[in-house]
MDTraj code that builds the backbone (N, CA, C; nanometers):
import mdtraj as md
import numpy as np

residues = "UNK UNK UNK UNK UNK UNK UNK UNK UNK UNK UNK UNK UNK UNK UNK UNK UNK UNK UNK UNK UNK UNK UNK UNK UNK UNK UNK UNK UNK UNK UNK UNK UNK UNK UNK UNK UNK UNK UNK UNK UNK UNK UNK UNK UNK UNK UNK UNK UNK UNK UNK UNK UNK UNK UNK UNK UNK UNK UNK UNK UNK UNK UNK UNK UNK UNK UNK UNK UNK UNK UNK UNK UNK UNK UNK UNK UNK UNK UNK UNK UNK UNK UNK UNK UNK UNK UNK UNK UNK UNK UNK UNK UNK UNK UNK UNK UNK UNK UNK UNK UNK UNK UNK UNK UNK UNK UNK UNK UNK UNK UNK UNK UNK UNK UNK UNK UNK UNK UNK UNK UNK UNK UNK UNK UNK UNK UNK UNK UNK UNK UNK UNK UNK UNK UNK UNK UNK UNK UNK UNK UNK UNK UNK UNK UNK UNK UNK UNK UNK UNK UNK UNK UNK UNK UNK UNK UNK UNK UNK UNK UNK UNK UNK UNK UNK UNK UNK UNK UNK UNK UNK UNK UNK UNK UNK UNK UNK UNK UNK UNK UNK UNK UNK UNK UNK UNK".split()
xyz = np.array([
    [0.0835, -0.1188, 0.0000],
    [0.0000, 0.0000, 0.0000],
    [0.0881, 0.1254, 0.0000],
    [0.0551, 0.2218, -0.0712],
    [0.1237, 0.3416, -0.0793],
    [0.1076, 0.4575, 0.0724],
    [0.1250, 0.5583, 0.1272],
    [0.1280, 0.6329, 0.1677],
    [-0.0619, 0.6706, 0.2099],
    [-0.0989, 0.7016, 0.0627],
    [-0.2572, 0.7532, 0.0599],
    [-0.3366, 0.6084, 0.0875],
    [-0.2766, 0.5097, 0.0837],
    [-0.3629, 0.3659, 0.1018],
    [-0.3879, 0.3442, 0.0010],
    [-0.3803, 0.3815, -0.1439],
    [-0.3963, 0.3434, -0.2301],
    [-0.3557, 0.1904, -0.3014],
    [-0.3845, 0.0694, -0.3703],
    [-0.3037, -0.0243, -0.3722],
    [-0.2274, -0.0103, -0.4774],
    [-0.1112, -0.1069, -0.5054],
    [-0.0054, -0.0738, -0.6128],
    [-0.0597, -0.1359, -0.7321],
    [-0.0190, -0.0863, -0.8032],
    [-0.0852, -0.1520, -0.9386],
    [0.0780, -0.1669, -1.0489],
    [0.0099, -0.2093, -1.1684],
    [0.1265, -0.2239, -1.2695],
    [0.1649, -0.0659, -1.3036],
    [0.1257, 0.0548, -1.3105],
    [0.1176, 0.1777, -1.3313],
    [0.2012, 0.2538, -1.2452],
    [0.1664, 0.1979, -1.1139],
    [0.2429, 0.2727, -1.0133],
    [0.3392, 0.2562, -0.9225],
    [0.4171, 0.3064, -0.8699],
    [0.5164, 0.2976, -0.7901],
    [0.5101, 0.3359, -0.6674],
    [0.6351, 0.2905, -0.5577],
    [0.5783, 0.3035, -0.4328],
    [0.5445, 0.4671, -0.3795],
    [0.6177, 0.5915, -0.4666],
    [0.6143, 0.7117, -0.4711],
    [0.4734, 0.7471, -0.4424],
    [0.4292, 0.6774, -0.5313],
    [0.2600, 0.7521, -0.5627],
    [0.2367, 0.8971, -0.6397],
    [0.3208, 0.9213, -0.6706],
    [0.3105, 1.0742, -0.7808],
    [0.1578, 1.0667, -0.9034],
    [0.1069, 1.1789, -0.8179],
    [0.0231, 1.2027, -0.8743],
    [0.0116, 1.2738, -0.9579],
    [-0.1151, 1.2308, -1.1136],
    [-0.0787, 1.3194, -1.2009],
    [-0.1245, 1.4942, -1.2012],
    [-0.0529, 1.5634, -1.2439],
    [-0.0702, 1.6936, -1.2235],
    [-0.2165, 1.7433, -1.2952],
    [-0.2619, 1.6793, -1.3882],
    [-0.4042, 1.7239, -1.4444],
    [-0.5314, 1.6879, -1.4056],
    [-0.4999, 1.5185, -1.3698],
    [-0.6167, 1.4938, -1.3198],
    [-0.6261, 1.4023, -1.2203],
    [-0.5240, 1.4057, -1.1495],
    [-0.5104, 1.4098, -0.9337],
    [-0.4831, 1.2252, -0.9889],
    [-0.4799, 1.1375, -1.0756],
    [-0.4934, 1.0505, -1.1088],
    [-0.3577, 0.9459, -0.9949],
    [-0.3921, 0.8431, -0.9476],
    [-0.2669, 0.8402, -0.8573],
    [-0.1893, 0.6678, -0.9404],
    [-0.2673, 0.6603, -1.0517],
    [-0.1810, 0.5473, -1.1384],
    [-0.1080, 0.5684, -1.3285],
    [0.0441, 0.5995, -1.2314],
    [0.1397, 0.6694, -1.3316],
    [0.2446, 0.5625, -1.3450],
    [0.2864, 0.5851, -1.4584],
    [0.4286, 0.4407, -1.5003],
    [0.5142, 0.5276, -1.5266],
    [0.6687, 0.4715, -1.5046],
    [0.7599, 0.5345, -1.5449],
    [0.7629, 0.5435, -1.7158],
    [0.8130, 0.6047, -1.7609],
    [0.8422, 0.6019, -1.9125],
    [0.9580, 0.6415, -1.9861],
    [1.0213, 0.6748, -1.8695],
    [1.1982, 0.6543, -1.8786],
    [1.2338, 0.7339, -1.7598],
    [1.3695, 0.7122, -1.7632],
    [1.4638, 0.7491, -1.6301],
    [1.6023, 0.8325, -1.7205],
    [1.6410, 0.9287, -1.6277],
    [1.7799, 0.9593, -1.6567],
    [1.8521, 1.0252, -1.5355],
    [1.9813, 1.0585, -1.5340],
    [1.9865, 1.1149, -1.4130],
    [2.0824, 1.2618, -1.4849],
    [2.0895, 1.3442, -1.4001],
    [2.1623, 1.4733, -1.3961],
    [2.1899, 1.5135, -1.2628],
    [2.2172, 1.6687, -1.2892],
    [2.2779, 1.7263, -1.1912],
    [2.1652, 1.7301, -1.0455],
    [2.0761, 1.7595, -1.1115],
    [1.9699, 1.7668, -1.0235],
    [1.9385, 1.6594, -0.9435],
    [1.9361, 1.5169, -0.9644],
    [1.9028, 1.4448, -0.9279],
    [1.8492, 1.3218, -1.0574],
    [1.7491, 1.1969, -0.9933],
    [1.7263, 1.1389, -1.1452],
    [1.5815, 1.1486, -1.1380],
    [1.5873, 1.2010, -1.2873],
    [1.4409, 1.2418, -1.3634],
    [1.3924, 1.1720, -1.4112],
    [1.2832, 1.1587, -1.3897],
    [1.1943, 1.0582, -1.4039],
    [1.0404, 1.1032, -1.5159],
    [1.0642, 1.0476, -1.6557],
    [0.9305, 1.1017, -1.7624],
    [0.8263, 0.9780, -1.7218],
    [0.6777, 1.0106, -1.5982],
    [0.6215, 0.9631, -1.6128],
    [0.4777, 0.9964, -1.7300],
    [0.4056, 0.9068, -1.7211],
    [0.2955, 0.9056, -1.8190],
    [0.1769, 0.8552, -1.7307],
    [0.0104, 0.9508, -1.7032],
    [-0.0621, 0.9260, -1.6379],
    [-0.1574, 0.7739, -1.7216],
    [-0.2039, 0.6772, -1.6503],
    [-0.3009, 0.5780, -1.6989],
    [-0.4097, 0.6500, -1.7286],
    [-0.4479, 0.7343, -1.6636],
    [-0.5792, 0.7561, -1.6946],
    [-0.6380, 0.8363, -1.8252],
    [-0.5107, 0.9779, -1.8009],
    [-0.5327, 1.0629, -1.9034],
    [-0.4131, 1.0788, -1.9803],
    [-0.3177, 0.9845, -1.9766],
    [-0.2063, 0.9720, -2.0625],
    [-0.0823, 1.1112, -2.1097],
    [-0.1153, 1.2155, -1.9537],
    [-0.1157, 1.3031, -2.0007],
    [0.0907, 1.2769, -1.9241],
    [0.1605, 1.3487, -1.9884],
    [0.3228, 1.3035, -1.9759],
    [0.3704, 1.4316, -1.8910],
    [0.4826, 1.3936, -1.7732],
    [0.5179, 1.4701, -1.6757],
    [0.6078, 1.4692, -1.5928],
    [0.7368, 1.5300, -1.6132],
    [0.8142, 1.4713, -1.5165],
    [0.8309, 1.5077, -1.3614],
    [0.9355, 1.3857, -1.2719],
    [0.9275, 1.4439, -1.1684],
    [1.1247, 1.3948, -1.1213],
    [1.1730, 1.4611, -1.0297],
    [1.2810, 1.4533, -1.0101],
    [1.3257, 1.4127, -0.8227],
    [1.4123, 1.3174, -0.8260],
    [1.4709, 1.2769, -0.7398],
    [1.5826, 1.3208, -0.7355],
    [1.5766, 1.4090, -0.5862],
    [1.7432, 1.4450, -0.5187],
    [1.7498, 1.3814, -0.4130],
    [1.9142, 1.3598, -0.3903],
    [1.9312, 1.3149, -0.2302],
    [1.9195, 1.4468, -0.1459],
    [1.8849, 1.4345, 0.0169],
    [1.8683, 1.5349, 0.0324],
    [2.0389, 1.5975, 0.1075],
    [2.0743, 1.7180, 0.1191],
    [2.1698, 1.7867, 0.0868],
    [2.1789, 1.8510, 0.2479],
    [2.3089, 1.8722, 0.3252],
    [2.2683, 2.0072, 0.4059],
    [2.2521, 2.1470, 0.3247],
    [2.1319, 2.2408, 0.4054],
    [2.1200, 2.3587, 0.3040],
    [2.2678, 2.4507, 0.3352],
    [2.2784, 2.5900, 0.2681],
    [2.3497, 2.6347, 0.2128],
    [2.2750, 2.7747, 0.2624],
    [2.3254, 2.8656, 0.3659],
    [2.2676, 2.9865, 0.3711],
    [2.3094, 3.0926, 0.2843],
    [2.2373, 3.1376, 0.2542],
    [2.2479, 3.2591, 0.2097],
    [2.2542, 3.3949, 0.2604],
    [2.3481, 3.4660, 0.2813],
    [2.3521, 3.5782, 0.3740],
    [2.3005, 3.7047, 0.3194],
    [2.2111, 3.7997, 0.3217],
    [2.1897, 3.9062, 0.2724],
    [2.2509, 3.9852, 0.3542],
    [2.2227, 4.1053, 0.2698],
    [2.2895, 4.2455, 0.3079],
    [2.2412, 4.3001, 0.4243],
    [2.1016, 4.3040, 0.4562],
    [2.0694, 4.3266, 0.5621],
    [2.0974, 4.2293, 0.6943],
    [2.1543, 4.1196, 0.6516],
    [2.1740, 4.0591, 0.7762],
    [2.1052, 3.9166, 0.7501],
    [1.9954, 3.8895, 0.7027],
    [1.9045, 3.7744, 0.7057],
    [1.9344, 3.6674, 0.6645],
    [1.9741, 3.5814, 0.6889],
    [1.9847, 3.4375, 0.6611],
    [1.8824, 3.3385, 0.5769],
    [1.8850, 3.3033, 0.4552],
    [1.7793, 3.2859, 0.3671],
    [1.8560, 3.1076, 0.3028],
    [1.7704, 3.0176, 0.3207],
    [1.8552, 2.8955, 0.2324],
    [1.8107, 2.9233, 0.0774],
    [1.9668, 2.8366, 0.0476],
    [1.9713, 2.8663, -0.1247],
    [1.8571, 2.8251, -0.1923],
    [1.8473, 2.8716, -0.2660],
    [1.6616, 2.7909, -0.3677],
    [1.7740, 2.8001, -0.5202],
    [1.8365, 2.6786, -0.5831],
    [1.8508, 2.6043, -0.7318],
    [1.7392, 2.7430, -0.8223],
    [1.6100, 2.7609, -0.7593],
    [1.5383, 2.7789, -0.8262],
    [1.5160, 2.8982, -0.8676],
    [1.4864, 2.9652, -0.7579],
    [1.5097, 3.1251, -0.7292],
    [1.6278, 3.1495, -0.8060],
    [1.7549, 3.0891, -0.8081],
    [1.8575, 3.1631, -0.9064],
    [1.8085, 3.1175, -1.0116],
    [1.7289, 2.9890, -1.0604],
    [1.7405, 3.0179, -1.2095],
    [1.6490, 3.1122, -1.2519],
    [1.5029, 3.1441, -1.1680],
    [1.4342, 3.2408, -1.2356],
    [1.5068, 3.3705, -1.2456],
    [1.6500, 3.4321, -1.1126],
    [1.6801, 3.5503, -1.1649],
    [1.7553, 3.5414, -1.2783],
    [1.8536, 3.4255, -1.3129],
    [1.9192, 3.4234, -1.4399],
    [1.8326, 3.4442, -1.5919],
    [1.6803, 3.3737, -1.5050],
    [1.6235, 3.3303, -1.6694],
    [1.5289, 3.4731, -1.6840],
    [1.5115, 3.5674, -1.6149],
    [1.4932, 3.7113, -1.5944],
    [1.5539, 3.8124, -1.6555],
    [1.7181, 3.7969, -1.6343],
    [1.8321, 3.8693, -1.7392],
    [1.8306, 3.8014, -1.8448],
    [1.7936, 3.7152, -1.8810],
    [1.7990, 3.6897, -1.9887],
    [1.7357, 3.6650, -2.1093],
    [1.6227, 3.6564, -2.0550],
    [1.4871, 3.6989, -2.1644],
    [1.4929, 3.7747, -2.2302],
    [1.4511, 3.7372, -2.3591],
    [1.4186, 3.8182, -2.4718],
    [1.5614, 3.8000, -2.5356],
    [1.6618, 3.7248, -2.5196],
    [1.7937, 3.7728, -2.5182],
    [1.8734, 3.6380, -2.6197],
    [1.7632, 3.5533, -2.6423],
    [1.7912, 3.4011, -2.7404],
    [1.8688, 3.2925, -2.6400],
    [1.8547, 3.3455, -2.5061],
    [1.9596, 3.2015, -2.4157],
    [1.8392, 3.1205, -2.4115],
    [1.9193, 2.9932, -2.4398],
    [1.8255, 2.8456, -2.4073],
    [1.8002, 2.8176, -2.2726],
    [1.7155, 2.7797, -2.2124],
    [1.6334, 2.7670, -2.0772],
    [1.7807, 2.6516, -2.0480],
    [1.7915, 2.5779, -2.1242],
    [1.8629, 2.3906, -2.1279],
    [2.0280, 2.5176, -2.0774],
    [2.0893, 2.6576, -2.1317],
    [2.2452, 2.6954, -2.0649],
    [2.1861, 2.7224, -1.9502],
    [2.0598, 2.8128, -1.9507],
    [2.0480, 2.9099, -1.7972],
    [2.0462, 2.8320, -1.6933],
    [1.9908, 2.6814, -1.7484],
    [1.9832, 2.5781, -1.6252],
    [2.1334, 2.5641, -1.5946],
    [2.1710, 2.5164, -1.7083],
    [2.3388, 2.4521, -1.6695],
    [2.3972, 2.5502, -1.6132],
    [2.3550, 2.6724, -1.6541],
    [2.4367, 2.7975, -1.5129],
    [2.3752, 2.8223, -1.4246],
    [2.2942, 2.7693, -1.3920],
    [2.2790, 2.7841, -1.2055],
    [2.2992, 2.6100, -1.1753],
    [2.2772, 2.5344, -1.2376],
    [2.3724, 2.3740, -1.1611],
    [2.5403, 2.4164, -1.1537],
    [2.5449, 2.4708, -1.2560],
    [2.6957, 2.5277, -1.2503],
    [2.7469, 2.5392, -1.1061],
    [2.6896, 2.6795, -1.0269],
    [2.6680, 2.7878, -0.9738],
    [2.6424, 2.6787, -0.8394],
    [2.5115, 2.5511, -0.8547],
    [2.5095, 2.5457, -0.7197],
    [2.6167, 2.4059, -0.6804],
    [2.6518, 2.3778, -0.8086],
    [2.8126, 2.2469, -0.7480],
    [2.8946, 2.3109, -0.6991],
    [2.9444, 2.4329, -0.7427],
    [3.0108, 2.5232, -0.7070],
    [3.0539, 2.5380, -0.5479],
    [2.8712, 2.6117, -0.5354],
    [2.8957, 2.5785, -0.3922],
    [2.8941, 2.4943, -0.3019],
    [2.8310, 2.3979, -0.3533],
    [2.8304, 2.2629, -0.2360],
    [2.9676, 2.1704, -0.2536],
    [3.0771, 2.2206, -0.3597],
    [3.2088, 2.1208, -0.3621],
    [3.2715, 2.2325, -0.2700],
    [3.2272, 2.3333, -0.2764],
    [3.3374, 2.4227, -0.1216],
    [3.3183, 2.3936, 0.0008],
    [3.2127, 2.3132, 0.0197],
    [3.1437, 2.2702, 0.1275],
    [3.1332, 2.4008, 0.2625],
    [3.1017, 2.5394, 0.1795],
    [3.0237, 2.6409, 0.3106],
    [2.8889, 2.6217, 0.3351],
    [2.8650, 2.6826, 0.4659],
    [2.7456, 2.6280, 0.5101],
    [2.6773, 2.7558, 0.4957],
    [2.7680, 2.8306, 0.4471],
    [2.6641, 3.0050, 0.4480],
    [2.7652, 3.0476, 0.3228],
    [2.7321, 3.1736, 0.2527],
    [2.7212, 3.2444, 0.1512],
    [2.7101, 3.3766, 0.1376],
    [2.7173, 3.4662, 0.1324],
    [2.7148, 3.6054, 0.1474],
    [2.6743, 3.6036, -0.0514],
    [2.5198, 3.7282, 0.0075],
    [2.4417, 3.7211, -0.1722],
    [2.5575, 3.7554, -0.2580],
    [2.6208, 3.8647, -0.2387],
    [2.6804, 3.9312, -0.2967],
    [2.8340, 3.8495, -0.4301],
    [2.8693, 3.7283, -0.2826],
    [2.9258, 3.6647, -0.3660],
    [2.8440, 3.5242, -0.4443],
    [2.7457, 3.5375, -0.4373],
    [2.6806, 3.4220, -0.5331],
    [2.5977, 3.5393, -0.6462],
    [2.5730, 3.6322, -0.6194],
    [2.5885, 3.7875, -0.7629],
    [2.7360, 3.7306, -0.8447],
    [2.8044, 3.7515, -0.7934],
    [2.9248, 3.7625, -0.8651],
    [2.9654, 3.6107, -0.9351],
    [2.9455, 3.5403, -0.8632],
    [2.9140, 3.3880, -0.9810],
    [2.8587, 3.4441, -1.1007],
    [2.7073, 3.4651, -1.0307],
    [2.6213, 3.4598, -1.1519],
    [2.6754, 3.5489, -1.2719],
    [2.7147, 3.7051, -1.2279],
    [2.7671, 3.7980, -1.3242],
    [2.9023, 3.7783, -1.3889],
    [2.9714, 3.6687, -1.3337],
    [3.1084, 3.6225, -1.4235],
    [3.0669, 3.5163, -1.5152],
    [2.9349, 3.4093, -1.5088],
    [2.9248, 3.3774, -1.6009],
    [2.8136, 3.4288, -1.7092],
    [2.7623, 3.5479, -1.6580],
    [2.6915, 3.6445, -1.7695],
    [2.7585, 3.6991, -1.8612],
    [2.8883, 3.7653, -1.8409],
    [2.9742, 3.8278, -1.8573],
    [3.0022, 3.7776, -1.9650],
    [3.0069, 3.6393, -1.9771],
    [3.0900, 3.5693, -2.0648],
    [2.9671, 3.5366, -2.1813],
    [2.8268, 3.4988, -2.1390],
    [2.7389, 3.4525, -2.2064],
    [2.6674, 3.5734, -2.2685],
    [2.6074, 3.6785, -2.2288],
    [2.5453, 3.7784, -2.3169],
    [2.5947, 3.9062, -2.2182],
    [2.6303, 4.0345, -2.3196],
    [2.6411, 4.1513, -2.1994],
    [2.5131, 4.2297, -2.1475],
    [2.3800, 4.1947, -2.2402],
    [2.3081, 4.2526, -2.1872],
    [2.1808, 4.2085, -2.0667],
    [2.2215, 4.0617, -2.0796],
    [2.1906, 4.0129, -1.9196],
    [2.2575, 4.0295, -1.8333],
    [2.3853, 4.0487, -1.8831],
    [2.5204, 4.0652, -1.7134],
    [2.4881, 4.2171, -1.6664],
    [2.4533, 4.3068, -1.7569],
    [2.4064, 4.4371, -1.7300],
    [2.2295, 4.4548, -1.6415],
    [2.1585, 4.3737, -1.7073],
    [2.0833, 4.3203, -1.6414],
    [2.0402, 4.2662, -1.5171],
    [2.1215, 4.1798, -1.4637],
    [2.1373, 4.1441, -1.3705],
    [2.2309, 4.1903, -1.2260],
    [2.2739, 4.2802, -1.3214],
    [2.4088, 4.3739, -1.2216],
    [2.2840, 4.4564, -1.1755],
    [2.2354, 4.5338, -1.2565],
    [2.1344, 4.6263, -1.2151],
    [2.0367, 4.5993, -1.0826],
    [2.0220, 4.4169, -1.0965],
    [1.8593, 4.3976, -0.9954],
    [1.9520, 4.3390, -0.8675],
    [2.0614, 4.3237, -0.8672],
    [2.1453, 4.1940, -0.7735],
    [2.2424, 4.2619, -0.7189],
    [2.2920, 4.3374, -0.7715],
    [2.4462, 4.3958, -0.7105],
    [2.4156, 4.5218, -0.6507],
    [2.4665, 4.5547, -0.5061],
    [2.4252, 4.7156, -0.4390],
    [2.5221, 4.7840, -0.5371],
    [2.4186, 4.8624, -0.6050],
    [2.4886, 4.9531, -0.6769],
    [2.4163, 5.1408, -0.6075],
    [2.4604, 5.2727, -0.6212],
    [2.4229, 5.3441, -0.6089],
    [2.3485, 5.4141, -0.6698],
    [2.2971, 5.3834, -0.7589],
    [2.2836, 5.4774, -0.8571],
    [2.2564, 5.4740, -1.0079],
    [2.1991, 5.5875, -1.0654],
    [2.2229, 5.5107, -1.2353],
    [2.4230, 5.5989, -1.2386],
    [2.4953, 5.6849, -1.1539],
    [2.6161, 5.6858, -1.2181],
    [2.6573, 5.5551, -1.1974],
    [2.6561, 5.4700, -1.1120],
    [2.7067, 5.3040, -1.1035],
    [2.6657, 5.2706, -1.1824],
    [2.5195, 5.2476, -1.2403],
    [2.5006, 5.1611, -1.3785],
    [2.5818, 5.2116, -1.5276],
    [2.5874, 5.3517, -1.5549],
    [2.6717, 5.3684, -1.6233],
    [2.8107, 5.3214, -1.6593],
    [2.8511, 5.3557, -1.5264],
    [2.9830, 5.2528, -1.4833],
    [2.9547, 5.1361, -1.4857],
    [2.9375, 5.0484, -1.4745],
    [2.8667, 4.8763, -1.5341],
    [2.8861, 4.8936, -1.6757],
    [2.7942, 4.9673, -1.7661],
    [2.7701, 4.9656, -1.8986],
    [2.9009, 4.9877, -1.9630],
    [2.9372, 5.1412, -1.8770],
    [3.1159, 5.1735, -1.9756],
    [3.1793, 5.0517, -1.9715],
    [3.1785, 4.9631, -1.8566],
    [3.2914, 4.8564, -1.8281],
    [3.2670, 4.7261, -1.9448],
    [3.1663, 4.7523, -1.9318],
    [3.0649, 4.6139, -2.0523],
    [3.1601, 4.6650, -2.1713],
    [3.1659, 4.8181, -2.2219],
    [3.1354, 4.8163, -2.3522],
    [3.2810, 4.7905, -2.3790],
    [3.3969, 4.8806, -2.2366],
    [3.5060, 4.8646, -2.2922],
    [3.5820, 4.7037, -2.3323],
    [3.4882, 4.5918, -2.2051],
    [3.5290, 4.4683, -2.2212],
    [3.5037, 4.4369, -2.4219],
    [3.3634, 4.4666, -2.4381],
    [3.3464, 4.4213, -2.5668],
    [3.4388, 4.4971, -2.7050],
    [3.5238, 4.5691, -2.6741],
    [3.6300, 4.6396, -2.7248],
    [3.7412, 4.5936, -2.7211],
    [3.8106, 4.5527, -2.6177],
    [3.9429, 4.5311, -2.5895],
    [3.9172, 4.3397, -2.6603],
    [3.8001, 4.2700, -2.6365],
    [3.7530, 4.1599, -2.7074],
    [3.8100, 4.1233, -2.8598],
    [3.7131, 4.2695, -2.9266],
    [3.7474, 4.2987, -3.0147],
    [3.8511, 4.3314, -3.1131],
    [3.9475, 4.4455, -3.0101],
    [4.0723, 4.4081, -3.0526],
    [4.1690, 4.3018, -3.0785],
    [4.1627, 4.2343, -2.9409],
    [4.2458, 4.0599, -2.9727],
    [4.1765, 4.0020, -3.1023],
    [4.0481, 3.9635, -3.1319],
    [4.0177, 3.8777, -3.2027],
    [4.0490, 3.9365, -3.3650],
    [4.0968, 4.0975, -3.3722],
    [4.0785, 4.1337, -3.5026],
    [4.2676, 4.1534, -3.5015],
    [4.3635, 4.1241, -3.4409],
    [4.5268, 4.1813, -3.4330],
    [4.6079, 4.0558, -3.4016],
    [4.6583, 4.0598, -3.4434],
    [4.7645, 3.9821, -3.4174],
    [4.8531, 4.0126, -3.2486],
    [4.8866, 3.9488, -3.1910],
    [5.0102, 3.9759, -3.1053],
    [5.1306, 4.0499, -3.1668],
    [5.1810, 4.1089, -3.1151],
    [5.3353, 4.1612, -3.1374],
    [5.4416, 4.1100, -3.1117],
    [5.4157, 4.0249, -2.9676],
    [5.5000, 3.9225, -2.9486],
    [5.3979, 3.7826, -2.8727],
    [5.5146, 3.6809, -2.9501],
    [5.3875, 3.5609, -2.9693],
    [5.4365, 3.5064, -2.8466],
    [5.2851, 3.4220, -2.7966],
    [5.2465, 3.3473, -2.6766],
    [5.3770, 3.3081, -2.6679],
    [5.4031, 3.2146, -2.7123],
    [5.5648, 3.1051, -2.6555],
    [5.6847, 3.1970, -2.7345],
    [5.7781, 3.2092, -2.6550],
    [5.9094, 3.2442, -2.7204],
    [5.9691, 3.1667, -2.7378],
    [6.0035, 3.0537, -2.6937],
    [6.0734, 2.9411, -2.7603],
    [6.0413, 2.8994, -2.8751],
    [5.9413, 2.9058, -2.9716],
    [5.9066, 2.8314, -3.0923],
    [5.9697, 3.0267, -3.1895],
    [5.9854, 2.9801, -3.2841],
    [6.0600, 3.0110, -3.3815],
    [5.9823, 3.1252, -3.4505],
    [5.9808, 3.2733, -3.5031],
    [5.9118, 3.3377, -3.5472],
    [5.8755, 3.3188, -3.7143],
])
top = md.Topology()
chain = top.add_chain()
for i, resn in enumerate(residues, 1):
    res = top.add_residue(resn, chain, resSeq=i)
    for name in ("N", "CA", "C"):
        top.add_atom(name, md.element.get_by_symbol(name[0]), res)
traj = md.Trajectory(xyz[None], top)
């Protein structure tokens, strides 16, 4: 018997995951995989055949988060991806990188093994790998995440953006003057 008393059938598992449309409580797996997250599971409802996944994590110690004011908040996977997937709208990033940059973001922190976090430096994750992926989400996101003062600070953000996408520019369009290795031969 499951949890709800329900009995087990060929459909269902000892979980009991119910389907999300129509409360239906006899679902089959219909494949398995695993990731960062945990392993995902594509079930399919018996009743209304309607397809849905659900995901298994082990569970983790949490990970505080320190704000500026002082408050102690545990990490939410999730909450960062909606602020990533926020800067980045409208902007052509695939939901499938923004994910991989906040799994990025939260191995990150759980292979340092801290038990707390200060926001400011999990901002700065996020904005070093914006930085690299679009400038006008890293600008974006500097704006809603980072204590800034002001729009002269956002300016300053933007000048810094534009000069990065300049000095970019230069390398990729010049040659060196003097090449990477000096030992190899001109």
């Amino acid at each position: 018997m499951c949890a709800n008393g329900h009995r087990f059938t060929t459909y269902e598992r000892r979980e009991c995951f119910a389907c999300p449309r129509c409360e239906s409580t006899e679902t089959r797996v219909d494949g398995v995989g695993s990731g960062v997250r945990g392993v995902e599971r594509k079930r399919r409802c018996a009743s209304c055949s309607h397809v849905f996944d659900t995901i298994e994590r082990l569970s983790r110690p949490d990970i505080a988060v320190i704000k500026a004011d002082g408050r102690r908040e545990a990490f939410s996977h999730g909450k960062l991806f909606l602020a990533l997937r926020a800067a980045c709208s409208k902007r052509g990033v695939k939901p499938e990188t923004i994910r991989s940059m906040a799994d990025e973001i939260e191995i990150e922190l759980r292979d340092a093994s801290k038990a707390e976090i200060r926001s400011s430096m999990l901002a700065e994750m996020a904005l070093d790998r914006l930085q690299v992926l679009d400038e006008v989400a890293y600008v974006r996101y500097a704006s809603s995440y980072v204590e800034r003062g002001g729009i002269e600070d956002m300016l300053t953000v933007i000048s810094e953006t534009l000069q990065r996408r300049e000095l970019k520019s230069i390398r990729e369009t010049n040659l060196p003057l003097v090449p990477d290795d000096m030992d190899q031969p001109v």
